[in-house]
C-alpha positions in Angstrom: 27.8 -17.2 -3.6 24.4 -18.2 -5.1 22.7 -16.7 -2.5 23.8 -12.7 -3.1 22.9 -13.6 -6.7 19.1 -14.8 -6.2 18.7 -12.2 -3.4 20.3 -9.5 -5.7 17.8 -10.7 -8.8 14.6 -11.2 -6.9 15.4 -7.8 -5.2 15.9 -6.0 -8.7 12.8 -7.8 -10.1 10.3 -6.2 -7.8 11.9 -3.5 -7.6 11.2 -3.0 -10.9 7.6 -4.4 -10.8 6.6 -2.1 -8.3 8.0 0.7 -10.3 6.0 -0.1 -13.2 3.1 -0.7 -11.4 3.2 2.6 -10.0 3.9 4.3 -13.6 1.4 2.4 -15.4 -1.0 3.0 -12.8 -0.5 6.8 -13.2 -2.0 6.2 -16.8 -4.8 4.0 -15.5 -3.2 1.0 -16.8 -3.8 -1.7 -14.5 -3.2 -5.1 -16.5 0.3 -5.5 -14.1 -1.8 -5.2 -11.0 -3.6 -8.4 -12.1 -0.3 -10.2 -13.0 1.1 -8.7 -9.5 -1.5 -10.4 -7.7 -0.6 -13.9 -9.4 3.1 -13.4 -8.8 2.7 -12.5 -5.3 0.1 -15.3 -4.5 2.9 -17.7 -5.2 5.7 -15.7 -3.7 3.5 -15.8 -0.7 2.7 -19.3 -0.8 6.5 -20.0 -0.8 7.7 -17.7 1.7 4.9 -17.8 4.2 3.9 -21.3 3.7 0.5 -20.6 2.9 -2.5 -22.2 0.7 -3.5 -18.6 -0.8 -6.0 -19.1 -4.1 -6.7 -15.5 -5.9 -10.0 -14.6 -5.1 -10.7 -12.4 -8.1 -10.1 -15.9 -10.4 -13.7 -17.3 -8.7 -15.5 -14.2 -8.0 -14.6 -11.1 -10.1 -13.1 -8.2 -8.6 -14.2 -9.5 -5.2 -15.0 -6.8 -2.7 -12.2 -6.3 0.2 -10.1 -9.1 -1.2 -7.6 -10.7 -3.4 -5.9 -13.5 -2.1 -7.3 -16.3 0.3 -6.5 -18.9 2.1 -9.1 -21.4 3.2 -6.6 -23.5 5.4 -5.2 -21.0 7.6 -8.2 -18.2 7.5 -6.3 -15.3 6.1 -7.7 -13.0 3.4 -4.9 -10.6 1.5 -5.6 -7.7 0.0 -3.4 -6.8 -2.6 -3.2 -3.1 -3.7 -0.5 -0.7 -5.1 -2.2 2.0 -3.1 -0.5 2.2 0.2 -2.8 4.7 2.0 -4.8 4.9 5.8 -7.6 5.8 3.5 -7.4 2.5 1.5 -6.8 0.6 4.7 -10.1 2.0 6.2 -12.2 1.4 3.4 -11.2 -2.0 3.5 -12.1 -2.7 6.9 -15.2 -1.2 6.3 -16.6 -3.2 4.2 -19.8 -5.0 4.6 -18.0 -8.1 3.5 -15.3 -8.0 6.0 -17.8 -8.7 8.6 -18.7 -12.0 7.1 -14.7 -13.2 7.3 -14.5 -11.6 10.9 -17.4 -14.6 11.8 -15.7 -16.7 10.0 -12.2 -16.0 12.1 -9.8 -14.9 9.8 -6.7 -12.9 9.5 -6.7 -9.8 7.5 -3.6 -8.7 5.3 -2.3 -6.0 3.3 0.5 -6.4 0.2 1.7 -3.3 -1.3 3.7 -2.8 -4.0 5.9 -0.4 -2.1 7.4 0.2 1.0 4.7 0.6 3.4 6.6 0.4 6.7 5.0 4.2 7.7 1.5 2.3 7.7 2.7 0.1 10.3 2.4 2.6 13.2 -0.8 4.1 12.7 -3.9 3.3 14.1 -7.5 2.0 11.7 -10.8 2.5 11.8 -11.4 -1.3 12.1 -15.4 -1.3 11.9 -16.0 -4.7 12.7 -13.1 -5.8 14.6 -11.3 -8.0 11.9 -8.1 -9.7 13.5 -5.5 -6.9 12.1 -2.5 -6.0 13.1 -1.2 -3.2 11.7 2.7 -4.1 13.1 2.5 -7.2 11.6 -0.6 -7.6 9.0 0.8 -4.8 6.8 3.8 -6.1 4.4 5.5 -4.1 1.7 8.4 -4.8 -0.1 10.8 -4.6 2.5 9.1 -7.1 4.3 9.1 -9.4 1.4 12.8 -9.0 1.0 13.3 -9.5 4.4 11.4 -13.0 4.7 13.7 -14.0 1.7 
């Protein structure tokens, strides 16, 4: 009985974060994006069993990513725009060369559903390891894992 309740709740929060996100990012207000990125750092960590630190908290609006962890080489980035074109920039930058020596994973979190990103192919510049299938996670997918 408890279950259908916290599934139910959790569900209908980010539903409702992602919605507001989306809004407020219409009007170039993007003080929820920031709090997103906490709240989903630590959803993560829970559901994925990961070490993830925000990035942005030791190095200001870091370039390609948000969210890292150190233990199990995966970088995250966290965006509320769920577009090829934002995937592609991504993997092209400079920076993402330096975590491809390094052997991390690359990840995106949107906000939204991003399931129709899943099948298309990237530009991956410098070879990152990216899956697209599985690296990509959007709501759904957070729902799903819990």
């Amino acid at each position: 009985m408890n279950r259908d309740f916290y599934f139910t709740y959790i569900n209908e929060k980010i539903e409702l974060l992602s919605l507001r996100i989306k809004s407020s990012g219409k009007l170039n207000i993007l003080n929820l994006n920031i709090h997103a990125e906490f709240f989903y750092r630590d959803l993560c960590c829970l559901l994925f069993e990961l070490n993830l630190e925000n990035q942005n908290t030791l190095d200001q609006n870091s370039e390609a990513i948000d969210l890292i962890d150190d233990v199990n080489k995966i970088i995250i980035q966290v965006s509320s725009t769920d577009s090829k074109q934002k995937i592609n920039d991504t993997l092209a930058k400079n920076k993402i060369l330096d975590y491809k020596k390094q052997g991390y994973n690359l990840k995106f979190l949107f906000f939204s559903d991003a399931k129709r990103l899943k099948t298309q192919k990237f530009n991956n510049k410098y070879d990152i390891n990216f899956d697209a299938s599985r690296d990509i996670i959007g709501k759904e997918d957070i729902s799903r894992k819990y």
